[in-house]
C-alpha positions in Angstrom: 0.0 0.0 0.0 1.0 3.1 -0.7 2.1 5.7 2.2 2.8 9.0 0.0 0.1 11.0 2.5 1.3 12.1 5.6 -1.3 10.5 8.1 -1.0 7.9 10.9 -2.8 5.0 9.0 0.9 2.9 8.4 1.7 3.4 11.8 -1.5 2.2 13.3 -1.9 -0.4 10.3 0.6 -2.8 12.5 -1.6 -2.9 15.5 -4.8 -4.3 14.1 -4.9 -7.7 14.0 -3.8 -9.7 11.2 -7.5 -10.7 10.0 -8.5 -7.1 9.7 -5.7 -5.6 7.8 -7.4 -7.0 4.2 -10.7 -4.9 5.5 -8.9 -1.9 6.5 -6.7 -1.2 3.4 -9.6 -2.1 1.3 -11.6 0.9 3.3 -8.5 3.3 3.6 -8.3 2.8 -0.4 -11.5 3.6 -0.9 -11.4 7.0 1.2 -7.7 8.3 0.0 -8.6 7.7 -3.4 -11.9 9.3 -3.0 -10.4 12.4 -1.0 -7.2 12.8 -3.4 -9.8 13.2 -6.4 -10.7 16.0 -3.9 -7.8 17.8 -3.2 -4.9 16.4 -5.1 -3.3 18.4 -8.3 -4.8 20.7 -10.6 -8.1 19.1 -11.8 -11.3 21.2 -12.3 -13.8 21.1 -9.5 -16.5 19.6 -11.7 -14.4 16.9 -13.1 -13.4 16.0 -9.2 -17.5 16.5 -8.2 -18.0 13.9 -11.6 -15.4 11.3 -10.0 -16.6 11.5 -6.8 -20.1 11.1 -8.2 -18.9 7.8 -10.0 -17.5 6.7 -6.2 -21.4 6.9 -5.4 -22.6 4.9 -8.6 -20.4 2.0 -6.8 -22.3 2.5 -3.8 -25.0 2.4 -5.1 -24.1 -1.0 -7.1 -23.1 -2.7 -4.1 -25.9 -1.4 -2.3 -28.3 -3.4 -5.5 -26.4 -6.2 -5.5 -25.0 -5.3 -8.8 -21.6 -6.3 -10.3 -18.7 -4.0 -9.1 -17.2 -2.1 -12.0 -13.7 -1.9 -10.8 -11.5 -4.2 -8.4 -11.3 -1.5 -5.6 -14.9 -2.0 -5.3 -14.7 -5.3 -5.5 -12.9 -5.4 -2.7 -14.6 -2.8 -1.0 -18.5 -5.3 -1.6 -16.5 -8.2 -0.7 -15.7 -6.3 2.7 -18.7 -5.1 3.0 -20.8 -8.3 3.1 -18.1 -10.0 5.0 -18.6 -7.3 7.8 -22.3 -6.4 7.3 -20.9 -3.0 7.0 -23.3 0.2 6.3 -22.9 2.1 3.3 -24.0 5.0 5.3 -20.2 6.0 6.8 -18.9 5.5 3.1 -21.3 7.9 1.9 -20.8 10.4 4.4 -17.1 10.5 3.5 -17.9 10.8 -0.1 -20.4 13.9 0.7 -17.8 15.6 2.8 -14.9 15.0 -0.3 -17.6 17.1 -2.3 -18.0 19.4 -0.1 -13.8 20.0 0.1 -14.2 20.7 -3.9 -16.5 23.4 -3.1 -15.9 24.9 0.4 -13.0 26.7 1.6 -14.0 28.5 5.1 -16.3 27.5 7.5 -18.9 30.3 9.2 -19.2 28.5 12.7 -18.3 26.2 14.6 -21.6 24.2 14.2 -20.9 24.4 10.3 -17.1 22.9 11.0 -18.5 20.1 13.7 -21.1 18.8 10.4 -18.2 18.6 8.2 -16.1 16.5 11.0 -19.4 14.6 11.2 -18.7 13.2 7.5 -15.0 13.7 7.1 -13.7 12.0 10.2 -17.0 10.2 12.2 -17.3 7.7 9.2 -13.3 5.9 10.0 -14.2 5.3 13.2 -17.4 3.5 12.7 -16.5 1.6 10.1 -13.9 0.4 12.7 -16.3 -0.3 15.3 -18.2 -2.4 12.7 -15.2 -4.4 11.9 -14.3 -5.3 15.4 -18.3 -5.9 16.2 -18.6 -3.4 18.8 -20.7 -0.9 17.2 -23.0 0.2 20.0 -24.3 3.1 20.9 -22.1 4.4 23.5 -18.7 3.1 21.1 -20.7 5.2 18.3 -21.3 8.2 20.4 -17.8 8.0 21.9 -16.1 7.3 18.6 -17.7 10.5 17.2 -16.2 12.4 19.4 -12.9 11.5 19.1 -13.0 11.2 16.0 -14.1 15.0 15.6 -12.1 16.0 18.1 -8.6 14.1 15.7 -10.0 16.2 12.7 -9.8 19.5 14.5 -6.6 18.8 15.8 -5.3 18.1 12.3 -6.7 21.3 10.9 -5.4 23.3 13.6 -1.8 21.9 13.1 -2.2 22.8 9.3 -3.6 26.2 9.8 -0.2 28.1 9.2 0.2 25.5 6.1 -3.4 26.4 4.8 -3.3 29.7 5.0 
């Protein structure tokens, strides 16, 4: 797998047991590729919208039992049925990748916390699914810190963003 990206994923990748390491890269795949059509090089925003849009049309196939159109989302149905996982947290990422495309500043607070809701929230539950402990208190927890990772990232990148 490929580590190009600064984040903490290859670090934390040799804690999980073996067994879930297929599952994760399959899922961490799906959301670096889906957030580097994003915010990676010099493509036009509506080209990036269009390929994030195709990244819901395979969704949407696994979701009707249709034939995956490309191996990542092979992987990613295979992983899905395997873990019964919801295709909610994968679609929340993909609606906060669009909204990176078109949004640059944030007005409050409340508006920041929705965006963390889709852009961070989503990892964690899918992890809770994987390991089976996807209740409501390891939800509502896992929200949180989740959230709270994502504003510590963008308030270490502030100076860079600017």
């Amino acid at each position: 797998m490929s580590v190009d990206h600064y984040e903490n994923f290859p670090v934390a990748s040799i804690l999980l047991p073996a067994r879930l390491k297929p599952a994760v890269e399959t899922i961490y795949a799906f959301a670096r590729s889906a957030d580097d059509f994003a915010d990676e090089g010099d493509v036009l925003p509506d080209v990036r919208l269009a390929s994030l849009k195709e990244y819901e049309a395979g969704l949407d196939r696994i979701e009707q039992g249709l034939p995956a159109e490309s191996t990542l989302f092979q992987k990613l149905e295979n992983v899905v049925h395997a873990y019964k996982l919801p295709l909610r947290p994968f679609r929340d990422l993909l609606s906060a990748f669009k909204q990176d495309v078109v949004t640059t500043r944030y007005p409050t607070f409340d508006a920041l916390r929705d965006y963390c809701s889709r852009s961070a929230d989503p990892v964690g539950t899918l992890m809770l699914h994987l390991y089976g402990a996807a209740d409501e208190r390891n939800l509502r927890d896992s929200d949180s810190i989740c959230s709270a990772l994502q504003l510590i990232n963008f308030w270490q990148d502030a100076a860079i963003d600017w």
